[in-house]
C-alpha positions in Angstrom: 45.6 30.6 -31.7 48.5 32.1 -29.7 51.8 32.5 -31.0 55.0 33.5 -28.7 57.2 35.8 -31.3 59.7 38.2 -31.3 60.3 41.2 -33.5 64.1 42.3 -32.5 66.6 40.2 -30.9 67.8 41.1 -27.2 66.4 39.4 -23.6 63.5 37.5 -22.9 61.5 40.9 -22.9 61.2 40.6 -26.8 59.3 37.5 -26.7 55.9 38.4 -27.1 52.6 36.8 -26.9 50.5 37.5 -30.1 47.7 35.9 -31.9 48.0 34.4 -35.6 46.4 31.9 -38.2 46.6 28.5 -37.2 48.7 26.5 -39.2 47.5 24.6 -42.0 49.2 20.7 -42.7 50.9 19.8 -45.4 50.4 16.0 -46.9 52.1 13.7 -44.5 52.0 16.3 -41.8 49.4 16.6 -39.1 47.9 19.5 -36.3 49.0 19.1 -33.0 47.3 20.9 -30.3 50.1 21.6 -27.9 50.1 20.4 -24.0 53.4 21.5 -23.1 56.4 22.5 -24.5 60.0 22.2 -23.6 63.0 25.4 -23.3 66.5 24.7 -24.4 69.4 27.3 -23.9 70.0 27.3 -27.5 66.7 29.0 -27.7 68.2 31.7 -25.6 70.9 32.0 -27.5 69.0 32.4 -31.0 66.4 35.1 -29.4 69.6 36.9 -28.4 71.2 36.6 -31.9 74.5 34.7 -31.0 74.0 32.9 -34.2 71.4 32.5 -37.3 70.3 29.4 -37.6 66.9 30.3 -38.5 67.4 33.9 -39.7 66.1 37.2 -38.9 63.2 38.3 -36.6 60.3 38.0 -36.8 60.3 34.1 -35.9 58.5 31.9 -33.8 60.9 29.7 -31.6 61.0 26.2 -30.3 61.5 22.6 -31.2 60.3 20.4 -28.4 56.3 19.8 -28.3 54.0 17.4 -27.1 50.3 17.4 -27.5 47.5 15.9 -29.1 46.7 15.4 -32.7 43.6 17.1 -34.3 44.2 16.6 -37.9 46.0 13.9 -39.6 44.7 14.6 -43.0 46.9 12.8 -45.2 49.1 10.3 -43.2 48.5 6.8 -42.1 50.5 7.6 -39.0 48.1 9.0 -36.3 44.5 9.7 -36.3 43.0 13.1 -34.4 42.9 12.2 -30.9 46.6 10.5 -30.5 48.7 11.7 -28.1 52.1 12.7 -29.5 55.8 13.9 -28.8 58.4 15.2 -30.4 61.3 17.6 -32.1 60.2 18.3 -35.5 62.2 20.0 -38.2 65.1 20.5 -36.3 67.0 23.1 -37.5 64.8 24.4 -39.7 61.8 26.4 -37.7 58.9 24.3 -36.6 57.3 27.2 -34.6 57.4 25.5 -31.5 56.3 27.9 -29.0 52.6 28.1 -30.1 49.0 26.8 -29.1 48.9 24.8 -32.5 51.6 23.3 -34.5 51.8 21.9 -38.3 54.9 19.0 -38.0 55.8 15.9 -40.3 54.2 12.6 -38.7 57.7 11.1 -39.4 59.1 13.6 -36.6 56.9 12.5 -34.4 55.9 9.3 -31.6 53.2 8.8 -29.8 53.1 9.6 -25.9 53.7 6.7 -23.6 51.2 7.2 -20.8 53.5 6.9 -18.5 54.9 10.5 -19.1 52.9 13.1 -18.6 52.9 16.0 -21.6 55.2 18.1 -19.3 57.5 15.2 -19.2 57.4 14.3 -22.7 58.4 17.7 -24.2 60.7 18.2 -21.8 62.5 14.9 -23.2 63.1 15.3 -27.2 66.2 17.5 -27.8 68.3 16.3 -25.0 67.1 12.6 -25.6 68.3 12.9 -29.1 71.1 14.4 -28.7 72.5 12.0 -25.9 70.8 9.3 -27.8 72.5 9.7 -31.3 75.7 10.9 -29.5 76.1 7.7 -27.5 74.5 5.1 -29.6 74.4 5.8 -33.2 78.3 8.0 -32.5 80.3 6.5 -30.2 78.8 2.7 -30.4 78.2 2.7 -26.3 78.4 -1.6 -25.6 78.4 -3.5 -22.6 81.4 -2.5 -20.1 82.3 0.6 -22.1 83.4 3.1 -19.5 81.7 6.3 -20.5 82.3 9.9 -18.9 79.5 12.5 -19.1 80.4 16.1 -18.7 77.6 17.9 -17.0 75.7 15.0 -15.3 73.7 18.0 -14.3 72.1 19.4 -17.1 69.4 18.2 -19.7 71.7 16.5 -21.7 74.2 15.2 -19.2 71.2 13.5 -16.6 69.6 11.7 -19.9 72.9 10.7 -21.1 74.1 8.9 -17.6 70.9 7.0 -17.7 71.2 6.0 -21.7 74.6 4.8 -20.9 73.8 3.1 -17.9 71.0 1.1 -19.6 73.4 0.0 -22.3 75.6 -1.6 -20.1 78.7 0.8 -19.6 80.4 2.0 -16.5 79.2 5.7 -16.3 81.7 8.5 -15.0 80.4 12.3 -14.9 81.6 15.4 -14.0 79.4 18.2 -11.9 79.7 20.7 -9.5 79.3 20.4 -6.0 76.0 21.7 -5.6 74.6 19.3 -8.2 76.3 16.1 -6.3 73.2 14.5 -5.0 70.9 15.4 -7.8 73.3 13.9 -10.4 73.8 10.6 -8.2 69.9 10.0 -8.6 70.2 9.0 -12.2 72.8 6.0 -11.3 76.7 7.3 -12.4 79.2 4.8 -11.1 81.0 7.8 -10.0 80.6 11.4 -10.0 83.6 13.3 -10.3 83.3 17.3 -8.3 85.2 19.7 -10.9 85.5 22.4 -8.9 87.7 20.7 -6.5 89.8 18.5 -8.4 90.9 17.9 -12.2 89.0 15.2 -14.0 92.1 15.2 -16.3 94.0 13.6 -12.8 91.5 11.4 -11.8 89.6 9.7 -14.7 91.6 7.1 -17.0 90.5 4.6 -19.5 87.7 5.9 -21.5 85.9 4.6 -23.9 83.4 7.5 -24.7 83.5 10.8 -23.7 80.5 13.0 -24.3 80.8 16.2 -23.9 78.0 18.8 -22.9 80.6 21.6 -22.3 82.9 22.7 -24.5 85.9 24.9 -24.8 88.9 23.5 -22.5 87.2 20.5 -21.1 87.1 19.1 -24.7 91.0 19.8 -24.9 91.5 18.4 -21.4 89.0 15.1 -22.3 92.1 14.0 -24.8 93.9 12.7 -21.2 91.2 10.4 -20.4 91.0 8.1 -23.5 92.1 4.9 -24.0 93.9 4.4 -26.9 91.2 4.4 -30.1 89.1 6.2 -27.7 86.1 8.5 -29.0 85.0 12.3 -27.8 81.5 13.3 -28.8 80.6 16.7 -28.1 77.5 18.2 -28.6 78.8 21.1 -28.5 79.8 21.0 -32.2 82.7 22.0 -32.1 84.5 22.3 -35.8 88.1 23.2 -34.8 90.6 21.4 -37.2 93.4 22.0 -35.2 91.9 20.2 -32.0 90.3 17.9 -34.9 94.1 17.0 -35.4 95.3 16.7 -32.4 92.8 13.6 -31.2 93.5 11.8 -35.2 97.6 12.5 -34.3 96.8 10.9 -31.4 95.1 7.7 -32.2 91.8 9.2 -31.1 88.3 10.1 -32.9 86.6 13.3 -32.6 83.0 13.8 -33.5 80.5 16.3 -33.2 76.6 15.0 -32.6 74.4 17.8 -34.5 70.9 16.1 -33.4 68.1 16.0 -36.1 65.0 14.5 -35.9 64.9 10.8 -35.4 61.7 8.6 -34.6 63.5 5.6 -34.1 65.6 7.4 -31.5 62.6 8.7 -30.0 61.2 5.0 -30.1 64.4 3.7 -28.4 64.1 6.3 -25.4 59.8 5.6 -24.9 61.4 2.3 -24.8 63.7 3.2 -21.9 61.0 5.2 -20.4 58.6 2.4 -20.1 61.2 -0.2 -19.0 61.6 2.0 -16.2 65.1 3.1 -17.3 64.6 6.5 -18.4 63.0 9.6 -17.0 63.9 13.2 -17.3 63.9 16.1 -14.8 61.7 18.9 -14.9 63.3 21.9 -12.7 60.2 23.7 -13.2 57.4 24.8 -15.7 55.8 27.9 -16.9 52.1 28.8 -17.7 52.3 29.8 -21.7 52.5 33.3 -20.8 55.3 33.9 -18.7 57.8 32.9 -21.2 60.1 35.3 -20.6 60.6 34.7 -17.0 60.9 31.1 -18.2 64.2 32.7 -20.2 65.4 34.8 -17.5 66.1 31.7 -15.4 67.6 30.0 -19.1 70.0 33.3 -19.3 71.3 32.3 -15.7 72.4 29.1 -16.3 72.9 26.1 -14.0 69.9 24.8 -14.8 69.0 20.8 -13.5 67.2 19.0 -16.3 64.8 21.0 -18.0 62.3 24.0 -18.5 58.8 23.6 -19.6 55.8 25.9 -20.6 52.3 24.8 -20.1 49.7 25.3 -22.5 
């Protein structure tokens, strides 16, 4: 099979397309013969070395996969032939960006046939992560009023229609350019930071999740409601700021997403109730992965990235 590796850290140039052993699965694992597979910046960020969450090079990137099961050899869960989706082993490598992958059947679902592979992979880590930041953190409800930061990326479009579908009254933040894109997902309002302060103009919040970080997770503390919640999936871990929401009546959390099937179950549920679908910018054939991360370096990206197997 093919592999995507890289031997040093720097730009996309050091991913490189090799080939290697196919993986062999474990007991309660299976083989997954890969359709499609989704980018996220924080894969940029690790093949750049901003931080080591899963060591030194060599390593094999990537988290989001959807494909096809050709070995189940010791689970009940699938049989070869299924059609699966998922984000396994989250943060540990799962080898992601590869022909074949080895993944616990726990960490994965079976493929609604509704999406379409591309569709499917492009939908795990930014389903998760709006999923157990909204539901399973900040306890979303009916007539919640929720603001999103950064309607306009993968996490922000997947989180306005997850709140949406839970009944709250949906508030995100995006730039100009990304107006009319954002608005297809259903916010209540859509707030244009570049030309005026959120801060002046949003009150009363329930939820805030945040998909930014830095000052617009200070600045979200003049939103909330009294008892009012910030989830950023940014992770922040600053005590001080920490302090600052408890001193103010205020929780503060940080959603750190892990693998999940009944998450991943509650958004093919949403997909298939015709409340849920995520945005492919564009794809990639399996080989041009590092133009795929050239456009991840520069940012602004609406929705996702995918590679094509």
């Amino acid at each position: 099979m093919r592999v995507i590796t890289q031997h040093a850290l720097g730009g996309p140039e050091v991913l490189t397309v090799v080939d290697a052993p196919e993986p062999r699965p474990l007991p309660t694992e299976v083989l997954v013969r890969v359709r499609a597979i989704g980018l996220n910046p924080l894969e940029a960020r690790l093949r750049a070395g901003e931080f080591p969450l899963i060591g030194r090079p060599p390593f094999v990137l990537g988290w989001d996969v959807s494909g096809v099961v050709e070995d189940a050899p010791q689970t009940w869960r699938f049989r070869p032939g299924d059609e699966v989706f998922g984000m396994p082993l989250f943060p540990r490598a799962a080898g992601g960006y590869a022909e074949v992958v080895a993944a616990p059947a726990l960490h994965l679902v079976r493929k609604p046939a509704s999406l379409s592979h591309v569709e499917a992979a492009a939908l795990p880590v930014v389903g998760l992560t709006a999923w157990q930041g909204l539901v399973d953190l900040g306890n979303v409800s009916e007539g919640d009023r929720v603001l999103v930061h950064g309607g306009g990326g993968g996490v922000g479009h997947v989180a306005i229609q997850i709140a949406k579908a839970l009944g709250a009254y949906v508030i995100t933040t995006a730039s100009r350019g990304k107006r009319e894109f954002v608005e297809r997902f259903g916010p209540d309002e859509v707030v244009d930071y570049g030309a005026v302060d959120f801060a002046e103009v949003v009150r009363d919040v329930d939820v805030v999740l945040d998909t930014i970080g830095g000052e617009t997770v200070e600045r979200s503390l003049e939103v909330l409601r009294p008892g009012g919640h910030l989830v950023t999936a940014t992770a922040e871990d600053d005590p001080a700021l920490i302090a600052r929401y408890e001193a103010a009546g205020m929780r503060f959390s940080g959603v750190a997403v892990d693998p999940d099937p009944v998450a991943l179950r509650g958004l093919v549920d949403l997909v298939e109730a015709g409340r849920l679908r995520v945005h492919v910018q564009r794809t990639f054939p399996f080989d041009r992965v590092a133009d795929a991360h050239r456009v991840l370096d520069g940012g602004h990206l609406q929705g996702k990235l995918v590679l094509t197997v």
